[in-house]
Jmol script that loads the backbone (N, CA, C; Angstrom):
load data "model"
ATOM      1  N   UNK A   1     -29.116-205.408-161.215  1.00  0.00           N
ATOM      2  CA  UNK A   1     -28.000-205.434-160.265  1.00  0.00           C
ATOM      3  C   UNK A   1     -28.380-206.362-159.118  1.00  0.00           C
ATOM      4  N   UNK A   2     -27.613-207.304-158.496  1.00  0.00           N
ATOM      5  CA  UNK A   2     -27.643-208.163-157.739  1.00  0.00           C
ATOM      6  C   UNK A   2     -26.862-207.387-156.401  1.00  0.00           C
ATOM      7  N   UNK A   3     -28.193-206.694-155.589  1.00  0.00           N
ATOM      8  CA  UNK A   3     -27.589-205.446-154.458  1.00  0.00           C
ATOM      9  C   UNK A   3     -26.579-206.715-153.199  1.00  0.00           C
ATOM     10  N   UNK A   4     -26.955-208.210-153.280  1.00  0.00           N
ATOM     11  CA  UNK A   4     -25.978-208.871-151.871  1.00  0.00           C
ATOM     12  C   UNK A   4     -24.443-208.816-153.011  1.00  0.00           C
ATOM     13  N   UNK A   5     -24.367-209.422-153.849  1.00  0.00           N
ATOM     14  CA  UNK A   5     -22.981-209.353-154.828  1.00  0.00           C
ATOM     15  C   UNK A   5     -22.380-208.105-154.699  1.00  0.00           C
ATOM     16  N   UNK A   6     -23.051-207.361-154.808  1.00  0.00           N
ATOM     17  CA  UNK A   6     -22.906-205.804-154.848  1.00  0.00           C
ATOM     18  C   UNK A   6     -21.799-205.105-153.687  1.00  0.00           C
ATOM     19  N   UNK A   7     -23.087-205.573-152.589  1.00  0.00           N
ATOM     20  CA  UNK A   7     -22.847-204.846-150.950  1.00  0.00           C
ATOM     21  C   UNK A   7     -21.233-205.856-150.841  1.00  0.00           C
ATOM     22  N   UNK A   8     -21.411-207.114-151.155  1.00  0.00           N
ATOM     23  CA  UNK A   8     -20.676-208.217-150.671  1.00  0.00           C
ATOM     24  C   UNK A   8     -19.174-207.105-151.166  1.00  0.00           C
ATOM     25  N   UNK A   9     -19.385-207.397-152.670  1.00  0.00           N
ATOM     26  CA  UNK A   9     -17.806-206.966-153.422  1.00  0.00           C
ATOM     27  C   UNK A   9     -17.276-205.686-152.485  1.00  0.00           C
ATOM     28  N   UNK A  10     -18.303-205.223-152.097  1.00  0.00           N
ATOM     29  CA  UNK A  10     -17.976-203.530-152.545  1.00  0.00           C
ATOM     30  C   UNK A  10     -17.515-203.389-150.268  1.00  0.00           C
ATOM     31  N   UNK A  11     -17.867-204.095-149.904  1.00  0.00           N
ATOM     32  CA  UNK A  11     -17.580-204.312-148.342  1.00  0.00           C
ATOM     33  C   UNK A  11     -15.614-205.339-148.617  1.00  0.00           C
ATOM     34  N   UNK A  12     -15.854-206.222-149.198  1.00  0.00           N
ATOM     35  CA  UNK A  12     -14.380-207.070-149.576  1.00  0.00           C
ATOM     36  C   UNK A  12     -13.174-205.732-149.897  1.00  0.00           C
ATOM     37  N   UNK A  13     -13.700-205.062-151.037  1.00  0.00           N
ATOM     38  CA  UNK A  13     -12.840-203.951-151.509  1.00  0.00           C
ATOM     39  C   UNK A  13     -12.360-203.331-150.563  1.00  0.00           C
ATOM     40  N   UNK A  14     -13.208-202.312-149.576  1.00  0.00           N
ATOM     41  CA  UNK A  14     -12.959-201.342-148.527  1.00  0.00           C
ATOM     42  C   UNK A  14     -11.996-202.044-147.577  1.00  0.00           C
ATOM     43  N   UNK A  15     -12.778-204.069-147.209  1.00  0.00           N
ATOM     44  CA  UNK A  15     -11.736-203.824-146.023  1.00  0.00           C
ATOM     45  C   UNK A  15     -10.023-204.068-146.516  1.00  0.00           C
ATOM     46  N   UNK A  16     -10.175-204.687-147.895  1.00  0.00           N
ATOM     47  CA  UNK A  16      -8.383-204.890-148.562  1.00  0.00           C
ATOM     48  C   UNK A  16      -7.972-203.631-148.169  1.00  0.00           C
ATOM     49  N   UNK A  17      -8.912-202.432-148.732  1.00  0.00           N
ATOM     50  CA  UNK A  17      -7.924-201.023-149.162  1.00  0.00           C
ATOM     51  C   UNK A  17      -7.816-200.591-147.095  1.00  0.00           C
ATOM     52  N   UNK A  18      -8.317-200.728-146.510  1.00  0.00           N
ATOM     53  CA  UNK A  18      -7.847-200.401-144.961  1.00  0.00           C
ATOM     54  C   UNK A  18      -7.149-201.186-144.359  1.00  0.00           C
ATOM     55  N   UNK A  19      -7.159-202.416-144.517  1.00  0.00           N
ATOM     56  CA  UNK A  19      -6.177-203.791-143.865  1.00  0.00           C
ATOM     57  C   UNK A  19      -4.638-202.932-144.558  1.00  0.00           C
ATOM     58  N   UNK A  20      -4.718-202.196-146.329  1.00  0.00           N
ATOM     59  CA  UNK A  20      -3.698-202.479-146.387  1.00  0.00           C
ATOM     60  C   UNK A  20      -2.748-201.270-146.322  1.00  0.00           C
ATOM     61  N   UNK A  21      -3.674-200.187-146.217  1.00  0.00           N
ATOM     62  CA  UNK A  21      -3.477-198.973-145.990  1.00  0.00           C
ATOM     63  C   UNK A  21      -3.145-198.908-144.885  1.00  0.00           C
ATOM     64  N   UNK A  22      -3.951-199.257-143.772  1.00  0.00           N
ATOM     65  CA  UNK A  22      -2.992-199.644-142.427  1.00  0.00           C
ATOM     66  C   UNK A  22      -1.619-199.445-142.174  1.00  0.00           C
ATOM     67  N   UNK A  23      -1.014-201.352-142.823  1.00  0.00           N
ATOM     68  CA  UNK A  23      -0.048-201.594-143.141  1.00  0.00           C
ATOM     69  C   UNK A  23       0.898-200.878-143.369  1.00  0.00           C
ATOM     70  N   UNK A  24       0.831-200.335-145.065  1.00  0.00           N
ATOM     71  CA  UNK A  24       1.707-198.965-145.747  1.00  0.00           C
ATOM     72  C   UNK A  24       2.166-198.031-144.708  1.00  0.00           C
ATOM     73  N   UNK A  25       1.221-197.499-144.054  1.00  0.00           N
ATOM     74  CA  UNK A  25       1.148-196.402-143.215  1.00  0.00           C
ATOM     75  C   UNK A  25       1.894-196.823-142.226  1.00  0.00           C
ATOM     76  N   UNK A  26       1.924-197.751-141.148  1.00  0.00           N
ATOM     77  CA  UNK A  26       2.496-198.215-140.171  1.00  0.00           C
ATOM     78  C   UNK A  26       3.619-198.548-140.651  1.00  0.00           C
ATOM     79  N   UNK A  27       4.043-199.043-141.561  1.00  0.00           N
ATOM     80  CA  UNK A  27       6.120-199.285-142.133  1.00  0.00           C
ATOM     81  C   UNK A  27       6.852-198.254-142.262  1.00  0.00           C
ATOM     82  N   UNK A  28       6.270-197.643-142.818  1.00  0.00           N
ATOM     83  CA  UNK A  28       6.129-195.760-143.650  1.00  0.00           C
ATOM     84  C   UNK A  28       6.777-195.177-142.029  1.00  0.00           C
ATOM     85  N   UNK A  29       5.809-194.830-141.510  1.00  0.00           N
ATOM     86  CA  UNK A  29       6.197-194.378-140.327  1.00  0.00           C
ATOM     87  C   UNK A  29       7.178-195.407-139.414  1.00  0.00           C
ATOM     88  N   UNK A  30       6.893-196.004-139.406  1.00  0.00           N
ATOM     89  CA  UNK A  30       8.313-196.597-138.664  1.00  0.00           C
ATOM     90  C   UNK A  30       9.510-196.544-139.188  1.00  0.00           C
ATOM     91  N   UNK A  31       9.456-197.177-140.600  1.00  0.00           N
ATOM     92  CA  UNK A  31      10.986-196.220-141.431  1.00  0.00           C
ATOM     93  C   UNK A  31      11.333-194.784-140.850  1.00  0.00           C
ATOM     94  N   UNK A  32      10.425-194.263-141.205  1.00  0.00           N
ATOM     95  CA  UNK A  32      10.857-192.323-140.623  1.00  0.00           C
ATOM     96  C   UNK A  32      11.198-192.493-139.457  1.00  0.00           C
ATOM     97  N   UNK A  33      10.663-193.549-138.588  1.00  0.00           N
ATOM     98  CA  UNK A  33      11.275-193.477-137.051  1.00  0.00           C
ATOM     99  C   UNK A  33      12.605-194.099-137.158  1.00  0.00           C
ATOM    100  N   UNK A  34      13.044-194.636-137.167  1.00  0.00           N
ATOM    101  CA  UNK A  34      14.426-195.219-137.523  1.00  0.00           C
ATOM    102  C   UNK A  34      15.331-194.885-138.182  1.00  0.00           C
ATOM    103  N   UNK A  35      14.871-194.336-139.147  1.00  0.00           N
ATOM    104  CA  UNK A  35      16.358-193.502-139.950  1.00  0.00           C
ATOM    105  C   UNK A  35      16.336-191.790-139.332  1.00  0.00           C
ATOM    106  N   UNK A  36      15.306-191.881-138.452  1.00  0.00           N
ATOM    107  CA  UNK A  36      15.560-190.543-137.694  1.00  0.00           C
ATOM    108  C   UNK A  36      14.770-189.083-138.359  1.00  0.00           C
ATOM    109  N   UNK A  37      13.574-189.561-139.535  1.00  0.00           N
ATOM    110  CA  UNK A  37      13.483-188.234-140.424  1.00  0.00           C
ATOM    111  C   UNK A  37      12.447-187.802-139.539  1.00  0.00           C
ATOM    112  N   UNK A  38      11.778-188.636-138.248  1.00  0.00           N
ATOM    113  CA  UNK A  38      10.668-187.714-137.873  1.00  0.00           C
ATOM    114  C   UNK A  38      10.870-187.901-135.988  1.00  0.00           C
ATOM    115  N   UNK A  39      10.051-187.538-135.588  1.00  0.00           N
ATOM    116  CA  UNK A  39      10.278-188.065-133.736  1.00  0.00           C
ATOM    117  C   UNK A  39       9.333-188.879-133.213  1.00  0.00           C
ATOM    118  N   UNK A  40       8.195-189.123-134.097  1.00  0.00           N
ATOM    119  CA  UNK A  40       7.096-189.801-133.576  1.00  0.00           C
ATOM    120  C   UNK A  40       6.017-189.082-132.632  1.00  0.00           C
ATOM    121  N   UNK A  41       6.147-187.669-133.076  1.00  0.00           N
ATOM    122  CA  UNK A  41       5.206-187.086-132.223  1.00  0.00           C
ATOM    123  C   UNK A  41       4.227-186.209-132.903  1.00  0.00           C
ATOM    124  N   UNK A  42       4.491-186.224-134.013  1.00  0.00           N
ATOM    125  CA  UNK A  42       3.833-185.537-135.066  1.00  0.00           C
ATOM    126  C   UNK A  42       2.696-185.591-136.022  1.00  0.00           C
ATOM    127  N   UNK A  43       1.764-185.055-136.382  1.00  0.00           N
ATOM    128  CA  UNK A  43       0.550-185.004-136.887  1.00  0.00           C
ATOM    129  C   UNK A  43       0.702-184.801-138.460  1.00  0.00           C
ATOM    130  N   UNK A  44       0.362-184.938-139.340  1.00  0.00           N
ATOM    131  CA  UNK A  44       0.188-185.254-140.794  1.00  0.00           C
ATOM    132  C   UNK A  44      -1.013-185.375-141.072  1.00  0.00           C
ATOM    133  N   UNK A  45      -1.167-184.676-142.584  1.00  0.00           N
ATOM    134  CA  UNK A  45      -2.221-184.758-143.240  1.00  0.00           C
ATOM    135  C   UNK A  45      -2.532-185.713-143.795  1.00  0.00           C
ATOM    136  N   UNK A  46      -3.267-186.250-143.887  1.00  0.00           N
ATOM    137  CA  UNK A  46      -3.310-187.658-145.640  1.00  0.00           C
ATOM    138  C   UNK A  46      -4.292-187.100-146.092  1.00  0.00           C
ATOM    139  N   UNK A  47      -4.585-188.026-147.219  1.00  0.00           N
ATOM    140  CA  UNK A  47      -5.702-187.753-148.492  1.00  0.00           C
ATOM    141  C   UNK A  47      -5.292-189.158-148.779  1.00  0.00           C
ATOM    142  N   UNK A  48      -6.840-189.749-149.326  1.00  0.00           N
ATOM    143  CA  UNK A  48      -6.719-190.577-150.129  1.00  0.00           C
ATOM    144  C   UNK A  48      -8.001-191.049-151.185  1.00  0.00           C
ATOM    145  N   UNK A  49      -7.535-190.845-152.637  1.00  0.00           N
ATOM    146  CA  UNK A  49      -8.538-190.709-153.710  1.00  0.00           C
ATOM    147  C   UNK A  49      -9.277-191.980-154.383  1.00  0.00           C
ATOM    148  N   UNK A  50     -10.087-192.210-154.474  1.00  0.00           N
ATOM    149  CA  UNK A  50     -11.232-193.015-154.659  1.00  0.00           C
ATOM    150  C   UNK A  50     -11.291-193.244-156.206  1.00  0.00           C
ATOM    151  N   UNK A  51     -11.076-193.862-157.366  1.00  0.00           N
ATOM    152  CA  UNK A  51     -11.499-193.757-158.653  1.00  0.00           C
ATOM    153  C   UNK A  51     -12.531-195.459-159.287  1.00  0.00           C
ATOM    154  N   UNK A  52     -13.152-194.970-159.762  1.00  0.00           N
ATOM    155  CA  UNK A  52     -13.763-196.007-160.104  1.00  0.00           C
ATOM    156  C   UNK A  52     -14.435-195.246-161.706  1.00  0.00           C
ATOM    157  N   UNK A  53     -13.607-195.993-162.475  1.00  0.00           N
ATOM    158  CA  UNK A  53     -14.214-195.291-163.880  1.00  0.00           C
ATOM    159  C   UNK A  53     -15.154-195.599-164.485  1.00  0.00           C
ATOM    160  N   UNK A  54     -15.387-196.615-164.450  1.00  0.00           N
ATOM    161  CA  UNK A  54     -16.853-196.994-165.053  1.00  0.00           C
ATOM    162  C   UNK A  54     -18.026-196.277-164.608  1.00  0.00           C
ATOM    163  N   UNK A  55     -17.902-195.830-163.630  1.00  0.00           N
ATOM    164  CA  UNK A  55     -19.020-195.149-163.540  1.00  0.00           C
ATOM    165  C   UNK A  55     -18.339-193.379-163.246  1.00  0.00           C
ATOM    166  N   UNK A  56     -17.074-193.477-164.017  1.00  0.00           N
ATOM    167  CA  UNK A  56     -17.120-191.902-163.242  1.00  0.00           C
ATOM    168  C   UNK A  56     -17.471-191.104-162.177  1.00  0.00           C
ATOM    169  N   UNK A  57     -16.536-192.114-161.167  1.00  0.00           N
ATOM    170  CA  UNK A  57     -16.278-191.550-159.860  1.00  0.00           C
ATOM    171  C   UNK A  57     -14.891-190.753-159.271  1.00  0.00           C
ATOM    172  N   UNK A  58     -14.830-189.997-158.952  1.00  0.00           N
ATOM    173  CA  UNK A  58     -13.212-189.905-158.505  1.00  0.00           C
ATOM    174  C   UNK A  58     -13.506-188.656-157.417  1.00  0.00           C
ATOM    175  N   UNK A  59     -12.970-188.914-156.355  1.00  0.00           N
ATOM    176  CA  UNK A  59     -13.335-188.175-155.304  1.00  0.00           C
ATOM    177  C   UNK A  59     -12.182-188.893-154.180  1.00  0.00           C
ATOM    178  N   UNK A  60     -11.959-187.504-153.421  1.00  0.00           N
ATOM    179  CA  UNK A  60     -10.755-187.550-152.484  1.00  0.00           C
ATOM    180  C   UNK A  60     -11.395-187.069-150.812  1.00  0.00           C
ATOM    181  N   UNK A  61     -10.901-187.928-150.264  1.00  0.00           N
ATOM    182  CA  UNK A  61     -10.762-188.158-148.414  1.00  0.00           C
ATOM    183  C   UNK A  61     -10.033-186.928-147.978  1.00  0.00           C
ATOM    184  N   UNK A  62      -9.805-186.159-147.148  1.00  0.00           N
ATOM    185  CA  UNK A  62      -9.264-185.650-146.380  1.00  0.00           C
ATOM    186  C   UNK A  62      -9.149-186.026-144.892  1.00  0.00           C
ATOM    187  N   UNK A  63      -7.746-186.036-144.568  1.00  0.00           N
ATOM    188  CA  UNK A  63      -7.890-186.302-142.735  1.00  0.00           C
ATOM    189  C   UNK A  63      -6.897-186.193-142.366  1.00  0.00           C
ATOM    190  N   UNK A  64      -6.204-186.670-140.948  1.00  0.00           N
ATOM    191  CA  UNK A  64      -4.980-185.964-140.330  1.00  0.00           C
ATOM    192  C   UNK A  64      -4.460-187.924-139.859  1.00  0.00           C
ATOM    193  N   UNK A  65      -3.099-187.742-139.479  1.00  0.00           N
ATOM    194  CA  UNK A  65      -3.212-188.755-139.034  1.00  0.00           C
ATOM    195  C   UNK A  65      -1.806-188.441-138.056  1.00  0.00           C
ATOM    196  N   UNK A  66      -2.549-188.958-136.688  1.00  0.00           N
ATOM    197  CA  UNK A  66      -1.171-188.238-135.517  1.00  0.00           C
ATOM    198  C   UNK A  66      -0.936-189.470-134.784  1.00  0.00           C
ATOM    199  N   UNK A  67       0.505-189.213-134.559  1.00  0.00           N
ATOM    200  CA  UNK A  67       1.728-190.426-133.719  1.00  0.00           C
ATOM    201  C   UNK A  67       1.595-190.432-132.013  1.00  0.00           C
ATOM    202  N   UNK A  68       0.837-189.024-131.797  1.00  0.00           N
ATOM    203  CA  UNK A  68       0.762-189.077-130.342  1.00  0.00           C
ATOM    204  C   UNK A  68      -0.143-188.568-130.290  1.00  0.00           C
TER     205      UNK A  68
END
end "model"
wireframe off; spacefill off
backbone 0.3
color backbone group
């Protein structure tokens, strides 16, 4: 295993999946703000699950994520 290729890929991956998770999240909620389904003051759960099969990984995040 070539650990800089490695660290390199595996640092590229994380920041796509947060740049874009971000994103999702921030439209997401602004839709709900605009068509009126939420007030913007509110706290939510997320989860978000991890799979990588080749090596038989799959494991899930827990956390909250609040507007105020």
């Amino acid at each position: 295993m070539d650990e800089e290729s490695f660290n390199l890929s595996m640092r590229k991956f994380l920041k796509t999946v947060g740049v874009g998770s971000q994103n999702a999240i921030e439209k997401a909620v602004e839709k709900a703000i605009a068509e009126g389904r939420i007030s913007g003051t509110e706290s939510f759960p997320a989860k978000v699950t991890l799979e990588i099969e080749g090596v038989k990984l799959n494991i899930a995040f827990d956390g909250e994520i609040r507007l105020q």
